[in-house]
N, C-alpha and C positions, 0 to 999 in steps of 0.2 A: 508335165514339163519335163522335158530330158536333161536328164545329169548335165550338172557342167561339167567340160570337158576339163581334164586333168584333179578334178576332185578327189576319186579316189587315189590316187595316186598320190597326195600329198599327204592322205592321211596313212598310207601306207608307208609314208617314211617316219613320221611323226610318233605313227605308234608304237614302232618299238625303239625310237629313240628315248620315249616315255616310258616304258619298259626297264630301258637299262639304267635312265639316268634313276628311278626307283629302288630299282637291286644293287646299285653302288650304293645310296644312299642308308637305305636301312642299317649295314653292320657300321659303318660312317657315326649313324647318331647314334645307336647304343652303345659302341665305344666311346666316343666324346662324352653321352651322357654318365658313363662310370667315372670318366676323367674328372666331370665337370663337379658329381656328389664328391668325390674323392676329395678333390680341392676344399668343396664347402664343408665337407668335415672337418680336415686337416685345419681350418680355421679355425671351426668350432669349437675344435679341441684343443688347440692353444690359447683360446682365449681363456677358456676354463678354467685350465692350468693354474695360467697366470692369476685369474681373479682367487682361484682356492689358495694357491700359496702367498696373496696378497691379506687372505683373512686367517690364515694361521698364523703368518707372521707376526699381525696385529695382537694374536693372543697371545700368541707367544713372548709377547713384549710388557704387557699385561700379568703373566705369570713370571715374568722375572721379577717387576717391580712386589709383587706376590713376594718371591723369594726374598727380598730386599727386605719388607718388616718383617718377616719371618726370622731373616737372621738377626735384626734388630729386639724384638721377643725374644729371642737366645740370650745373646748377653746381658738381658733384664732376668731373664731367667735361673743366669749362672752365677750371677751377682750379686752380693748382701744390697750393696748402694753403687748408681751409677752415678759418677760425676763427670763435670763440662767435660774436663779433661779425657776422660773415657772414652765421652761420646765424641768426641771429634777425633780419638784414636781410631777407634772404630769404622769411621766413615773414610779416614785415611788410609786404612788397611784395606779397607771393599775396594775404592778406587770405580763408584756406581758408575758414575759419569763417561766411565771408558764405557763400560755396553749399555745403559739407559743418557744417551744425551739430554734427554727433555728431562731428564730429573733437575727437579727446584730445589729440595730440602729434606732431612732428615728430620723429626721434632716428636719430643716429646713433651704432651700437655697431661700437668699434674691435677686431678682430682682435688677440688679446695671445696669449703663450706661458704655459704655466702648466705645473706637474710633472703635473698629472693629465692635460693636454694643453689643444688652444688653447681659446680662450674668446673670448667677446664681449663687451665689457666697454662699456655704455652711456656713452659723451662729450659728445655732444650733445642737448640735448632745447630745444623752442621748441613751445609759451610756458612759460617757467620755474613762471609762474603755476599752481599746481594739480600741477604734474610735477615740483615736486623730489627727491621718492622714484625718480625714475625717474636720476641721477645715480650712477653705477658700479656701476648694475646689471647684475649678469652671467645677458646673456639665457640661460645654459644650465638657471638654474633652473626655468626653462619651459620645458616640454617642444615642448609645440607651438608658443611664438615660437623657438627653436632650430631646431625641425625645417622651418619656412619657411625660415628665415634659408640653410640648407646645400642646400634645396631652389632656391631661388631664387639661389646661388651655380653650382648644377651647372648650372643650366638657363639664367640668364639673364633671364630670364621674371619678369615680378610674378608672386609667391604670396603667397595668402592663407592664414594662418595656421588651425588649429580652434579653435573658443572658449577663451576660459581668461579665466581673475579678471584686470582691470588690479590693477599693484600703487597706483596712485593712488588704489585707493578699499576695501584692505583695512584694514577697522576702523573705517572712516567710516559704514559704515550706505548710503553710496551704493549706483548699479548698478556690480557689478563684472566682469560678465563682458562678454567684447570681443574685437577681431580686431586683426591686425596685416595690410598690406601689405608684402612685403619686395622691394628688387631688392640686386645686390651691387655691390660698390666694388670695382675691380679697379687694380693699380699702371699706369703709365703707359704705354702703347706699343698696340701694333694690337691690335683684339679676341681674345679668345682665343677657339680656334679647336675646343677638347673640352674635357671633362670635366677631363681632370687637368690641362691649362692652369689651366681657373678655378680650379681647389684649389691650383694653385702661388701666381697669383697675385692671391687675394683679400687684400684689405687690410682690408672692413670692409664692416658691412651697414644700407642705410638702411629708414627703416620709416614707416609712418605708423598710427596706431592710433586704435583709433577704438567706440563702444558700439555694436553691430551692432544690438541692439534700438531705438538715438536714430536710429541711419540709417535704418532699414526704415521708421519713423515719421513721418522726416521727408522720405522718397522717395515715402510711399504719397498719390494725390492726396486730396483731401478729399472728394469723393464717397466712394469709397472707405472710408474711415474713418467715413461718414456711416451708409452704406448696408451696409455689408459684414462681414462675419467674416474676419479675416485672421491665418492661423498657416504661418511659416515656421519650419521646424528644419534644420538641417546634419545632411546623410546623407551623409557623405564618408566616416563612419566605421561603423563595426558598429553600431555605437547611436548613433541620431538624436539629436541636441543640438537642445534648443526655443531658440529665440534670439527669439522674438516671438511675442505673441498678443493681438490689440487686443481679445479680449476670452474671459479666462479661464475663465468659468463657463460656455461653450458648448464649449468644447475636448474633455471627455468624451463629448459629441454626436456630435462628429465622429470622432472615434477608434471609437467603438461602432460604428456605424450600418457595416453591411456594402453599403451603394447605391453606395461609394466605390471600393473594392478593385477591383484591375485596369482601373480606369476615369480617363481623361485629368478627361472633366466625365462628371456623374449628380445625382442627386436623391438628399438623405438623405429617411431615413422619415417627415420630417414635410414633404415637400414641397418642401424648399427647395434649389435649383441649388451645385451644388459642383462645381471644378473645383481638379485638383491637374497644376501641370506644375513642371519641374526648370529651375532656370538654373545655371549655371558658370560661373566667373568662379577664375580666379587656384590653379586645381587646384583648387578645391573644391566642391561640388556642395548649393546651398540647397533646399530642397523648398518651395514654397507652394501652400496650402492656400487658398481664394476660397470663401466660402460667404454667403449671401444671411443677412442678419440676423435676419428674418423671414420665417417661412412665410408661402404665398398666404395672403389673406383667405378670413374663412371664408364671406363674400357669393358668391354664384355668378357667373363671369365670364358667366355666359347674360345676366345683368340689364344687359349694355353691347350687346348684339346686338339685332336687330330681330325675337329670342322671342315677347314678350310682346306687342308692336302685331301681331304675325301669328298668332297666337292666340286673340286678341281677334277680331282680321276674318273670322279663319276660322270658327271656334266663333258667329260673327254672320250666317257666311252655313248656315251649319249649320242656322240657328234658321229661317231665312229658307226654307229650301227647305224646312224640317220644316211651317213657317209652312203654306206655300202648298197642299204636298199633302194638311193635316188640317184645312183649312177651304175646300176647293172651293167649299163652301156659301157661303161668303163672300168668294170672288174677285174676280165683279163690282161690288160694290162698295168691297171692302176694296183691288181690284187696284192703284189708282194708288198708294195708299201705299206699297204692299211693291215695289211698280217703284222706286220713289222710294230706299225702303230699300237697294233694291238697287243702286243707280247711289250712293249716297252708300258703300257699302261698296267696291263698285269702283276708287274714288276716292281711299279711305283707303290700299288696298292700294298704287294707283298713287302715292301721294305718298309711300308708304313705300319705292318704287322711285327715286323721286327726291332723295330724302335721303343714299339711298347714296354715299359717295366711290367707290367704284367705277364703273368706267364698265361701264353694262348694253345690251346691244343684241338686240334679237330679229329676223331676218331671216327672209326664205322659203327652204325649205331645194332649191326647184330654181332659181330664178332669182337668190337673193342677195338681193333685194328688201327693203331698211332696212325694217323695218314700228313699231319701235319703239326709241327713242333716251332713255334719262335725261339729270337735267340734269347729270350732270357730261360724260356723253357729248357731249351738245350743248356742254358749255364746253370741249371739249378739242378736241374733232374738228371742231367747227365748226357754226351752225346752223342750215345746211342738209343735215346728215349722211341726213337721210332723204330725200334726193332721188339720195343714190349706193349702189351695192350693197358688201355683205359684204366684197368681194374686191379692191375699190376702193381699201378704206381700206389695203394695206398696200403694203409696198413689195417683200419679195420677191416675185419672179415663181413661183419654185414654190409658194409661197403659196396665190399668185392661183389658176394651174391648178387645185391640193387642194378648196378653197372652189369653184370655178366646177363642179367635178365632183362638189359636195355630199357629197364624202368628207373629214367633219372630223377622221380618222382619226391620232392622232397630233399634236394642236392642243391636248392640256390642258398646262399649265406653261409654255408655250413663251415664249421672249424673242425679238420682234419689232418692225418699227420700224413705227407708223404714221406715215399721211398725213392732214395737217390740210385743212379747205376753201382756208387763205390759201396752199397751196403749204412749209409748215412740215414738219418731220419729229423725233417724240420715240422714245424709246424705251419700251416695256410690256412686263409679262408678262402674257400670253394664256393664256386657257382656252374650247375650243369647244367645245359638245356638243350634240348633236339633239334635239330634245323634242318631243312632239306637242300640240298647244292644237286644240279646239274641230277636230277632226280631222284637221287641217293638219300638215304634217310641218317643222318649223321649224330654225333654229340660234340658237341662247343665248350669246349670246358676255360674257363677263367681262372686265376687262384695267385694272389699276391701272399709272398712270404709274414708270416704275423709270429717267428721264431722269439723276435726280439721284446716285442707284447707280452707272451705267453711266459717269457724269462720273467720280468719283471713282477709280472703276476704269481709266478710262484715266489721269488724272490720276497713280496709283502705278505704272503703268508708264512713264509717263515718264519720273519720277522714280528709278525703277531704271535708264535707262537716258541720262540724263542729269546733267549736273554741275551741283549747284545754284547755284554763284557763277554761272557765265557761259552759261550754259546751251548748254554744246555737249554734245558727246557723254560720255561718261564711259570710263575707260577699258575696264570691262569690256564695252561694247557697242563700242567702237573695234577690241577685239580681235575680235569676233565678226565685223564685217565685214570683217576685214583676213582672217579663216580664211577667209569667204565668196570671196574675194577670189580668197586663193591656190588656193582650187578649182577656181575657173574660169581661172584660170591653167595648171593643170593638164587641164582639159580640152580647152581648145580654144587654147591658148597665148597668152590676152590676157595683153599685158605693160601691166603698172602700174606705180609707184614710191612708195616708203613714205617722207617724211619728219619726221623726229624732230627737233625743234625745242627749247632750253634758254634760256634768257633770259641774259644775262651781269649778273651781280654786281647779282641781285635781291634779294640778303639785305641790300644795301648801302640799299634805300628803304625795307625793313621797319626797318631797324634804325635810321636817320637818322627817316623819318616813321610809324610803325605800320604797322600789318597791314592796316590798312582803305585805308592807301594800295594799298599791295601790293595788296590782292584790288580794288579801282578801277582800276589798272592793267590788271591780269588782263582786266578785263571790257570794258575800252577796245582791248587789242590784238586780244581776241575777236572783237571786230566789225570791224578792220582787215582781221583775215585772213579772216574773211566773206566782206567786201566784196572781195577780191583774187579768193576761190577762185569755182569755176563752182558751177552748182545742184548737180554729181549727183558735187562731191568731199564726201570728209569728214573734217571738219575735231570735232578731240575734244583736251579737257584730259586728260592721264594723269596729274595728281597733281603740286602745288606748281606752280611757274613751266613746267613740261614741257605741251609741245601734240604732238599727232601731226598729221598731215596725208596720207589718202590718196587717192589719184588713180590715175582708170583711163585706161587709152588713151594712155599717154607711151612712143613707139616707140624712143627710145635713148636712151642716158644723156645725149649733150648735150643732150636738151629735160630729160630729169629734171634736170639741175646747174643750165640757165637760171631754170627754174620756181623752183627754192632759192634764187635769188640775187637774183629779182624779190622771194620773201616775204622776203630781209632786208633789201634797199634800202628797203619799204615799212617796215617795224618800225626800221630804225638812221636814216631819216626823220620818227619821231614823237616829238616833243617831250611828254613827259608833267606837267602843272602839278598843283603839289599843298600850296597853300596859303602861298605866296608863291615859291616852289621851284620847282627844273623841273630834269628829267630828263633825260637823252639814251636811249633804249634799241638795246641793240644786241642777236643772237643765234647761236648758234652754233647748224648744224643740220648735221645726219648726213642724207645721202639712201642707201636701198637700193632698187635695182630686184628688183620682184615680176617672174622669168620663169623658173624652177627650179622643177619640179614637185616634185621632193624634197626642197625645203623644209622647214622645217616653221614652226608662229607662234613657237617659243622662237627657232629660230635666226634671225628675221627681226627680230626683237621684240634680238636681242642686235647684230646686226648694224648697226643704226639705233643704239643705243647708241653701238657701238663707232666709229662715223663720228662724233657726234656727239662721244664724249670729244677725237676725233683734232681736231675742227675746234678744241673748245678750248685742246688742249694747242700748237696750232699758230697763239696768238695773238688767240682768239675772233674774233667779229663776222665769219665766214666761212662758206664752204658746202663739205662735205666728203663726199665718192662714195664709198662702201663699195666696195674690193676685197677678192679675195681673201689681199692680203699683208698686211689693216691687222688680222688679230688676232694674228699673231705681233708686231706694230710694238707695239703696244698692251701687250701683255703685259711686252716687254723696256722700254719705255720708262715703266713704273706709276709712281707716287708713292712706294712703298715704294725700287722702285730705284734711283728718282733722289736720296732723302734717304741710301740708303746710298753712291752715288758719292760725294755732293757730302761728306760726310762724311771723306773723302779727296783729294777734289778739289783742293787747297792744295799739300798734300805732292805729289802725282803732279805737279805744274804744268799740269791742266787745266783753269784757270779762265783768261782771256785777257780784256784791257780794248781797245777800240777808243775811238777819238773822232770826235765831229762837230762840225765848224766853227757856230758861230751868228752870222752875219753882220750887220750893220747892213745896215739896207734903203733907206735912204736917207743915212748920213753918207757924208764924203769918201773917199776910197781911203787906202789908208794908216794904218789906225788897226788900233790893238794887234788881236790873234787872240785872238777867243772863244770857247771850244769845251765841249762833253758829253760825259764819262766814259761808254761804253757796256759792260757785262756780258756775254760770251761765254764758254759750254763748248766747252772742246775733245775731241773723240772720241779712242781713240785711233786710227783711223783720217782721223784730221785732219778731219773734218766740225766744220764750229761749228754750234751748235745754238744759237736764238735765246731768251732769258730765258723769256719767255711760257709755254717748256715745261719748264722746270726750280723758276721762282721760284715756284711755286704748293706744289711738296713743301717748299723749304727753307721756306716761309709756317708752311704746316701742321706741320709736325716741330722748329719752331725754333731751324733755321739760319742765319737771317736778319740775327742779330749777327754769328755769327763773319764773314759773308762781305762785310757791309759795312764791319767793321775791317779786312778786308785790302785792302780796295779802299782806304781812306782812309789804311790805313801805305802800301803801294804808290805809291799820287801822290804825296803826300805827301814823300817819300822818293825819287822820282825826278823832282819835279814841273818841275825845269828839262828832262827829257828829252820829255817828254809830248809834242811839235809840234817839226818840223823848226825852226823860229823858236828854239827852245831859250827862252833868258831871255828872250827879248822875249815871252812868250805873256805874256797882260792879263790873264785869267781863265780857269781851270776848275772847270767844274761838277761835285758827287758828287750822286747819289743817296741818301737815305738811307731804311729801311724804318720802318713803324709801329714795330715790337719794338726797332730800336733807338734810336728816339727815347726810348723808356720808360726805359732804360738811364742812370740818374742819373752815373754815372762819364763816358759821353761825352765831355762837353765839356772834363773836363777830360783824357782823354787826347787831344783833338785839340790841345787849348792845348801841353801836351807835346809834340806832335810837330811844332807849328809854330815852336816854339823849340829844339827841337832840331836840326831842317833848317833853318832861318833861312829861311820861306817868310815872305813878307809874308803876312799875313792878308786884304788887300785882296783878293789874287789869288785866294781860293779865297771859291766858293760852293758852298753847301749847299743840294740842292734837295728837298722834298718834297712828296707827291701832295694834291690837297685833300680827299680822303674820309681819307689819313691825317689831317689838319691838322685837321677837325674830329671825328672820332674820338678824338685826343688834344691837345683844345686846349691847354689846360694844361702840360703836356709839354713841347711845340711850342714854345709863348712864352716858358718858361723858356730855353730851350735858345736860340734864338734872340737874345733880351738879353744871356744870356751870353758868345755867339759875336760878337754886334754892336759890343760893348765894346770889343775889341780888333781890329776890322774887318772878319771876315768877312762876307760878303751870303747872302741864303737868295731862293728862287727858287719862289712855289706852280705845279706842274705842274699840265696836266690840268682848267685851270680852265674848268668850267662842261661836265666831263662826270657831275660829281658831282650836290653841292648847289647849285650853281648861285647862292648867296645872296651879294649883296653886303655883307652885314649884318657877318658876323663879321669881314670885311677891316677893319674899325674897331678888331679887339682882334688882329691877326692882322698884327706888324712884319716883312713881307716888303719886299723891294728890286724883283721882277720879277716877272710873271703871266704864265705862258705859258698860252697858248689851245688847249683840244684841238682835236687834228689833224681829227674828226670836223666840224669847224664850218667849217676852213680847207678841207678838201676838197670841200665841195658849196658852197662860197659866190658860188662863177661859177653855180650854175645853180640855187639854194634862195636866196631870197630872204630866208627867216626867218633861214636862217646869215647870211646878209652884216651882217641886223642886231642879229643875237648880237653876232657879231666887232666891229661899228661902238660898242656899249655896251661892251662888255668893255673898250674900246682909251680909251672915254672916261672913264668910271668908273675906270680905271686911272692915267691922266694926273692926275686930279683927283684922286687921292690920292698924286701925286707918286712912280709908281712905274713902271718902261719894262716894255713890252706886249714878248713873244714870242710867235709861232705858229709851231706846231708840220705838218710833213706839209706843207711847201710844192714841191712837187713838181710844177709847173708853172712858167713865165716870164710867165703870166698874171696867176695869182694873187698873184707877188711884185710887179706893178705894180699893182695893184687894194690889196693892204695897203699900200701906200707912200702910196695917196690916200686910206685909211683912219686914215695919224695911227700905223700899227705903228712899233715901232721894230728889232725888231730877226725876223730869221728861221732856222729850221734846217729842213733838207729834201733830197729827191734833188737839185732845182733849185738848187742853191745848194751844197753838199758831200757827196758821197757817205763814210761812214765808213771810217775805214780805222786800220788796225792798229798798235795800240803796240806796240815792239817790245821796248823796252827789260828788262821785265818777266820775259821767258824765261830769262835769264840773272841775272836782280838782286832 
């Protein structure tokens, strides 16, 4: 059969309009297809987002309410007895309900004996408001607040209760299902140390309760709640308890739909992203469930991509070549239009290359040769980009080689840094691949800026390894390089030395001016000992007022002790101001040498400790060298042991009083002897042990009455023996402590024992410290008045290592201001001291009251305060202390 006629001919126009509309197409859909994953990421990833910070927040809400009995624990803690009164101060002071809305109640339930056995019997609740039902109720009738409550007794630990009905809202129609937080109340003395300890001696269990469905809601952000499906249940138990669901009538959705099951995140069957992960908190284990509230649209994401303009230009040059091959006849005339056509389609394609955010570049694939730059490429890379080759723009060097040897093999995804024209450098991810154009063997190169990514990500790395207040190192990155450390220690024998640094009596500025003082502080000595240490020490906060400090290349412990002794002159030299106040700081720091390869970080890590407790217990503001004899020292010398000595110390006759002369610094010779009761332990190896290391356990375990009554019967009682002078002594000074100022009976058994012993009252002063003085003003000036009455004088120590304020001295009836010794000793060579001391001594006179300094311990400084206006001194320079004797026997 012969050809039909005009057959070939039609396929001759057809085929290469088939041709072209193919080659528009191809770069058409792998750009839209980058567009299209780009989009479905960019969802992905905020969905994510969203669901993670919707399950932090939840814990984060959960660890407050954490915080909440914990601070509740505290003031059982710090307290002989809590009453109603107390506890509803307490809950007025927190003010919980500004950041836990869904909190119910505060309560404590006391521990009682019953025939059926013990029981928990509700005593306290705050705010009465709303929770009177909760008043002698015996949490045993709830099973699950019982079973936290004995939980959290064995353990110590907050535990979080399983759901159960509040009894606040049975009958009301309210929500009544809810959680408890619980921790235990345990009787007085050191922690207990197991299980049947806390069962001996719990007392009673605090709680805090609260609608776990008000909290999820009011933890979950508003996006969230906007945009999202959110259902949390309690699977702690065999059967999940629902405690939340923002929205009910999708919940059988998500339960059905099998896209879920054994999957962290998935897609239910209608498209829409679900992500189920676990949090715990408090022993119990929440499930939430994160689902997108709405499936994708039913519009195709193709209609946000560069489809349809490339479809158009393709299918137009389609038309174009079809044009051209089926009207030959009419080329020469018709030709400049369809030329025309065809550079105006050219045109469309190239400006839909220009549009792109992506940066696009086409090079020559043997020489690198830029041949073609979009304009974001041009805005990024600079524009003259097409005057430099492929391999130019980056900065790795194996890079360069890869591209120079037109093997882009291994270049799609990659994360690379380019080179801008100004000499700039960002970060991209890169994709390279060969193509062939108009016969040419070319590279295609793709690459969206990922600068602000890569910020971010280094940003939470440093943040992991750094302390947000001051921004030194953190402890767990301190530790790391201290392991680093002792490696190389181990390898090649570099000695280093690890100092462990503690602030002395930091809780004293929290507690006098807040926290924000305290962490300004913090970040003020941070930059001191910055400025102290070299570039390549490291220098890291471990947690509260504690700094590490380690250093390579320190060949023997005298440079390690110098180095410790430099960073406390620098710190017990910083005067800290803080809002008409000022501060003295001082520290105690533990040094270990890094040169024992058997080592390990716990035992270096305890050893720094153990130096560190030794420098305090031996008087702080010191620098103390770890040996090997200081953890058996440490151990026999603890807290515990020393409240059990002192505890006996009276009877045994191991307590011992010394005196120190206080002289006038400029009166006549000849005038009455004025002298300081000083406090010594005696060993029974006859060693005296200096207060510093004992008065801190009698502080803590409260001892601190019985031992300043025996001090004050003892003088008292033998107060003509006190000084070889006998009767003729003019005055002595007592100490007395915070706890026994508190002590309303005092004054009047000192009045009884100055009329019993027929002591003039003139003769004896009472002296106390000025952070006690303002700690317990009130106290203080009672005690005072009363003592003043009938003539004894009071003496503030220690003035202006404290509070430093001349303020309260207007409500504050002292007789004498002694000057810390820290002011008197650097005021020959600190200039700021000389004119502390020169105000103190003025300020003092002007309110009619005679200046002491303390620590004069030179013949310098006692001529330098004489032309300062002092009146009076005590020190090595002047009298060394020496021993009463009378006491051993009497």
């Amino acid at each position: 059969m012969p050809p039909v006629p005009g057959s070939f001919s039609r396929w001759s126009v057809w085929l290469p309009s088939l041709a072209a509309l193919l080659l528009g197409l191809m770069p058409t859909l792998w750009v839209s297809k980058l567009q299209l994953d780009k989009i479905r990421t960019e969802r992905d990833e905020a969905f994510s987002k969203l669901a993670e910070r919707s399950e932090v927040a939840v814990l984060s809400q959960l660890r407050s309410c954490g915080l909440l009995v914990r601070s509740l624990q505290s003031l059982y803690l710090t307290s002989e007895a809590v009453s109603d009164e107390d506890f509803q101060n307490l809950y007025a002071n927190l003010k919980p309900r500004r950041h836990l809305p869904s909190l119910q109640a505060l309560a404590y339930s006391e521990l009682r004996s019953h025939p059926t056995g013990p029981s928990f019997i509700t005593t306290l609740v705050a705010p009465r408001a709303g929770n009177e039902s909760l008043l002698g109720l015996d949490i045993s009738t709830q099973p699950p607040n019982l079973r936290a409550a004995e939980l959290s007794r064995d353990t110590d630990e907050v535990v979080m209760s399983a759901p159960f009905p509040l009894v606040q809202f049975e009958g009301g129609g309210g929500p009544g299902e809810g959680v408890t937080l619980r921790l235990p109340f345990f009787s007085a003395g050191p922690p207990p140390a197991n299980i049947q300890e806390r069962r001996q001696r719990i007392v009673g269990s605090l709680a805090v309760s609260f609608h776990a469905g008000s909290l999820i809601e009011w933890a979950l952000p508003a996006a969230t709640l906007r945009d999202l499906h959110v259902a949390v249940e309690d699977v702690s138990g065999s059967v999940p308890v629902l405690l939340y669901d923002s929205h009910p009538a999708l919940t059988t959705a998500i339960e059905r739909d099998p896209a879920r099951v054994g999957q962290d995140s998935g897609r239910l069957g209608d498209g829409r992203a679900i992500r189920t992960s676990d949090i715990g908190y408090g022993g119990r284990i929440w499930r939430i469930r994160v689902a997108e509230l709405a499936p994708p649209g039913a519009a195709s994401p193709w209609g946000d991509t560069a489809l349809v303009p490339g479809l158009l230009i393709s299918l137009l040059l389609a038309l174009l070549v079809g044009s051209l091959a089926g009207t030959h006849r009419r080329a020469l005339d018709r030709g400049w239009q369809l030329s025309r056509r065809y550079r105006e389609s050219k045109e469309r394609f190239r400006a839909l290359n220009e549009l792109l955010p992506a940066l696009v570049i086409l090079a020559e694939a043997g020489n690198g040769r830029i041949r073609y730059a979009n304009q974001a490429a041009r805005d990024r890379l600079g524009g003259r980009v097409g005057e430099r080759s492929l391999s130019d723009l980056f900065e790795d060097v194996e890079l360069q080689a890869r591209l120079q040897g037109s093997d882009p093999h291994g270049c799609q995804g990659i994360e690379a840094v380019l080179r801008t024209g100004e000499a700039r450098r960002f970060w991209a991810s890169v994709s390279i691949k060969p193509v062939e154009l108009d016969g040419r063997q070319m590279l295609l190169m793709v690459a969206s800026d990922i600068s602000e990514q890569r910020q971010l990500t280094e940003l939470l790395s440093y943040q992991a390894s750094h302390d947000a207040l001051t921004e030194l190192y953190n402890r767990r990155e301190f530790e790391r390089r201290l392991a680093r450390a002792l490696g190389a220690a181990g390898r090649n024998g570099t000695v280093g030395a690890l100092f462990y640094i503690d602030l002395d009596q930091f809780k004293l500025i929290n507690d006098t001016s807040g926290h924000i003082a305290g962490d300004q502080l913090l970040v003020q000595l941070a930059m001191i000992m910055r400025e102290l240490l070299r570039a390549d020490d490291v220098l890291a906060r471990l947690g509260g007022d504690e700094f590490g400090v380690l250093v390579a290349d320190v060949h023997d412990r005298a440079s390690a002790e110098q180095l410790g002794e430099r960073i406390r002159r620098h710190i017990d030299g910083y005067v800290f101001v803080w809002e008409q106040r000022s501060y003295t700081i001082t520290a105690s720091i533990g040094v270990v040498m890094i040169e024992h390869a058997e080592a390990t970080l716990d035992d270096l890590l305890a050893q720094a400790d153990t130096a560190c407790y030794i420098a305090k217990e031996s008087g702080r503001n010191r620098v103390h060298l770890y040996s090997a004899q200081d953890d058996d020292a440490t151990r026999r010398e603890s807290e515990m042991e020393w409240a059990n000595r002192l505890r006996w110390a009276i009877d045994e006759q191991q307590l011992m009083l010394k005196y120190q002369e206080v002289r006038p610094l400029a009166a006549p010779q000849g005038a009455g002897v004025r002298l300081e009761i000083l406090l010594r332990f005696r060993g029974e190896d006859g060693r005296q042990t200096m207060p510093g290391a004992f008065l801190p356990a009698a502080e803590r375990y409260g001892l601190m009455p019985m031992i300043d009554r025996w001090v004050i019967d003892t003088v008292i009682a033998n107060f003509d023996r006190l000084h070889p002078d006998g009767a003729a002594l003019e005055m002595a000074t007592i100490n007395l402590s915070g706890a026994s100022i508190e002590d309303e009976t005092l004054a009047d058994h000192i009045l009884d024992l100055l009329e019993r012993h027929q002591v003039d009252p003139s003769r004896v002063c009472f002296e106390i410290t000025e952070t006690v003085a303002v700690r317990n003003l009130s106290p203080v000036v009672r005690l005072i008045e009363r003592l003043h009455r009938v003539g004894c004088s009071f003496a503030l120590d220690d003035f202006g290592a404290g509070m430093s304020s001349f303020g309260y001295l207007k409500n504050l009836p002292v007789d004498f201001i002694k000057i810390d010794g820290s002011f008197i000793r650097d005021m020959l060579d600190d200039p700021m001291s000389e004119a502390i001391v020169r105000a103190i001594s003025d300020i003092g006179h002007r309110r009619g009251l005679k200046v002491v300094a303390e620590w004069v311990d030179d013949e310098r400084i006692a001529r330098a305060l004489v032309e300062l206006g002092v009146d009076y001194g005590q020190g090595f320079a002047l009298h060394r202390p020496q021993t009463v004797m009378f006491h051993r026997g009497g």
